[in-house]
N, C-alpha and C positions, 0 to 999 in steps of 0.2 A: 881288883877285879878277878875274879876266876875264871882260869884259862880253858879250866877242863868242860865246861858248860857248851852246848851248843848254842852259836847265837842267833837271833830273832831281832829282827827289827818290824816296829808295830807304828805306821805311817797312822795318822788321826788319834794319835792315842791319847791328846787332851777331851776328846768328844763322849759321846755314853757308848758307843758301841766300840772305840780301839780302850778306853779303860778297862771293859770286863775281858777284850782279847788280852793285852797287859797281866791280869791276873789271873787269867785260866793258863797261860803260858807260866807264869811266873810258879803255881801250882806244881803245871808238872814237868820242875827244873830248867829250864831256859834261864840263857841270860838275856834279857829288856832291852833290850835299847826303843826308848819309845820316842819318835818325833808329831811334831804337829806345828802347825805360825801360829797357835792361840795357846795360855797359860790352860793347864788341865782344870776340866770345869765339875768333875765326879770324884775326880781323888786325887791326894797327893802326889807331887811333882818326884819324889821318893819310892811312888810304888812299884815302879820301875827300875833297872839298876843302872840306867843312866835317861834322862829326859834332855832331849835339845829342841830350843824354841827355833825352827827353821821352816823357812818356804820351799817347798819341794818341787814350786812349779820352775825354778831356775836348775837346770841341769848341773851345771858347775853346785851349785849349795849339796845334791844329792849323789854327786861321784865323789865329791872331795869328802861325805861322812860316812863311806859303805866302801872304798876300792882298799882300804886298807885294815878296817874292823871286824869287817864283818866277810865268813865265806857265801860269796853268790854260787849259786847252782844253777 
């Protein structure tokens, strides 16, 4: 992983509108992190620099992949 990237996390990003956010970030330098509960249905699970199959509606699932990865603002 590169540490010097700023990170991004893109919630629905197995769907058609969080895959083209995925790749327009991916574009211009982000690092990926893309979640969603469903397998990506537009593009590769790799287009992303990390994909995790998760339910978001459970609060514990979404502190315990973001309090330590990722900077909140």
């Amino acid at each position: 992983m590169e540490t010097n990237k700023e990170k991004v996390l893109v919630t629905g990003a197995g769907g058609f509108i969080g895959h083209h956010m995925v790749r327009f970030l991916k574009e211009k330098g982000y690092w990926v992190r893309g979640v969603d509960i469903k397998e990506p249905e537009f593009s590769p699970k790799d287009e992303a620099n990390e994909f995790l199959l998760l339910d978001l509606r459970s609060f514990q699932n979404c502190w315990q992949k973001t309090e330590k990865s990722l900077s909140i603002r």
